[in-house]
C-alpha positions in Angstrom: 0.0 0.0 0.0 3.0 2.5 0.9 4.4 2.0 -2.4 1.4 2.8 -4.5 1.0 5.7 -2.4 4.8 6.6 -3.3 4.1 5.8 -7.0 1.6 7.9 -7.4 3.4 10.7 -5.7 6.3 10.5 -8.4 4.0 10.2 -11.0 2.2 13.5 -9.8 5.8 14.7 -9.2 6.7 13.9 -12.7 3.9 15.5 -14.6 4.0 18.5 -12.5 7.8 19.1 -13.1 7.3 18.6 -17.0 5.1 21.9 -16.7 7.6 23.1 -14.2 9.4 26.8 -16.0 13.6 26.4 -16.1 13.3 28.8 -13.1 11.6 27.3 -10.8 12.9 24.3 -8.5 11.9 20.3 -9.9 8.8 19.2 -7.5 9.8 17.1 -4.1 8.1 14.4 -3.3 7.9 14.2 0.7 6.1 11.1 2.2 4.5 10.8 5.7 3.4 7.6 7.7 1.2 4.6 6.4 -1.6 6.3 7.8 -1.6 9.0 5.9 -1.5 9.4 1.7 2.0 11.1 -0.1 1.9 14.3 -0.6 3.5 16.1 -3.7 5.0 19.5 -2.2 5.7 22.2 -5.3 8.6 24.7 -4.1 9.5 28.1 -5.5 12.4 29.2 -3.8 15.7 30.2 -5.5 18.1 27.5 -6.5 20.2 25.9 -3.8 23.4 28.1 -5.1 21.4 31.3 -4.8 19.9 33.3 -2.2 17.4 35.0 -4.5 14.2 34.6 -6.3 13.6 35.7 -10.1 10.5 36.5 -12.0 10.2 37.3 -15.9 10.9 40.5 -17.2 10.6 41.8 -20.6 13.9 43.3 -22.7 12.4 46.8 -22.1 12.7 46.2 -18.7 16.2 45.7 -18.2 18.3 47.9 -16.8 20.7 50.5 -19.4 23.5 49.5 -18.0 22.9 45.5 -17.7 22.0 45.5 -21.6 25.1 47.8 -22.9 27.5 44.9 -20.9 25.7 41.6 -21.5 25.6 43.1 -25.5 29.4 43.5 -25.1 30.3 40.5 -23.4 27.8 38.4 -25.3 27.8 39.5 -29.1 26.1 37.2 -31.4 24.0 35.5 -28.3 20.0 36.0 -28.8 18.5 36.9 -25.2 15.9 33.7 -24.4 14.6 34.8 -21.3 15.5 38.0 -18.9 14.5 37.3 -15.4 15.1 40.4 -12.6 15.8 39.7 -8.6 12.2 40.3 -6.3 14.9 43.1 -4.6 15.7 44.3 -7.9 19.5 44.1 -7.1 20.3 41.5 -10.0 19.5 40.2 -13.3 19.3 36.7 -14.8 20.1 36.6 -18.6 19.6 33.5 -20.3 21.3 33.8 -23.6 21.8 31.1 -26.5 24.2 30.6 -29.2 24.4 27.3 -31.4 22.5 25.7 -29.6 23.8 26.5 -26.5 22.1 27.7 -23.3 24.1 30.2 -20.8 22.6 32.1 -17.8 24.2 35.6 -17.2 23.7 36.9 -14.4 24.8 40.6 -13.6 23.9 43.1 -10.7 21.6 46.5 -11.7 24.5 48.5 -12.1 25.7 46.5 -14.9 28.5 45.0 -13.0 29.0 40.9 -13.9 28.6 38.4 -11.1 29.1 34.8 -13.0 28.2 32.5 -16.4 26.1 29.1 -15.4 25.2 26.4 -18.4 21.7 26.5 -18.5 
C-alpha cells in the first residue's frame, strides 16, 4: 500500500515538473506515515546556489547599464529569457548561441557576477 501511495506521488511529481518553467525548483516528493496518503509539495524558492528569487521580465525592462555589458560580453548570443531579482538588485540573462544555453547573471548597475550552463 506505501508503495502505491509513493508511486503515485512520483508520477504526480513527474507531470507537474514537465510543466515546471527552467526557473523554478523540480517538484519534491515528501512522504509521511502509512496512515496517511503522499503528498507532492511544489517549491518556488531560488536554487540551492542562490539566495534570490527571479520573475520574468521583458527586454524593455532591463536595466541600461545591464544591456550595454551583457551586449558587449555576449555579441552574437540572442537573449531567451530576462528574469530580474524580487529586490531588484540583479539580473538573470539567459542567452543562447548554437544551440547553447548560458545564464548571465549581472547586478543592476551593470557589473557581472558569473556565467552558469543553463
Amino acid at each position: 500500500m506505501k508503495n502505491l501511495f509513493l508511486a503515485a506521488a512520483l508520477v504526480l511529481g513527474l507531470a507537474v515538473n514537465a510543466q515546471t518553467p527552467a526557473t523554478q525548483v523540480p517538484v519534491t516528493t515528501q512522504t509521511t506515515p502509512s496512515t496517511a496518503p503522499a503528498t507532492a509539495v511544489t517549491t518556488t524558492t531560488a536554487s540551492p546556489d542562490q539566495d534570490k528569487e527571479f520573475t520574468k521580465v521583458q527586454q524593455a525592462e532591463i536595466a541600461p547599464a545591464v544591456l550595454k555589458e551583457a551586449v558587449a560580453k555576449y555579441q552574437g548570443y540572442s537573449l531567451v529569457e530576462a528574469l530580474k531579482a524580487e529586490d531588484g538588485s540583479e539580473y538573470k540573462l539567459v542567452l543562447t548561441k548554437d544551440g547553447k544555453d548560458v545564464a548571465a547573471y549581472y547586478k543592476n548597475n551593470g557589473e557581472f557576477i558569473k556565467e552558469v550552463a543553463a
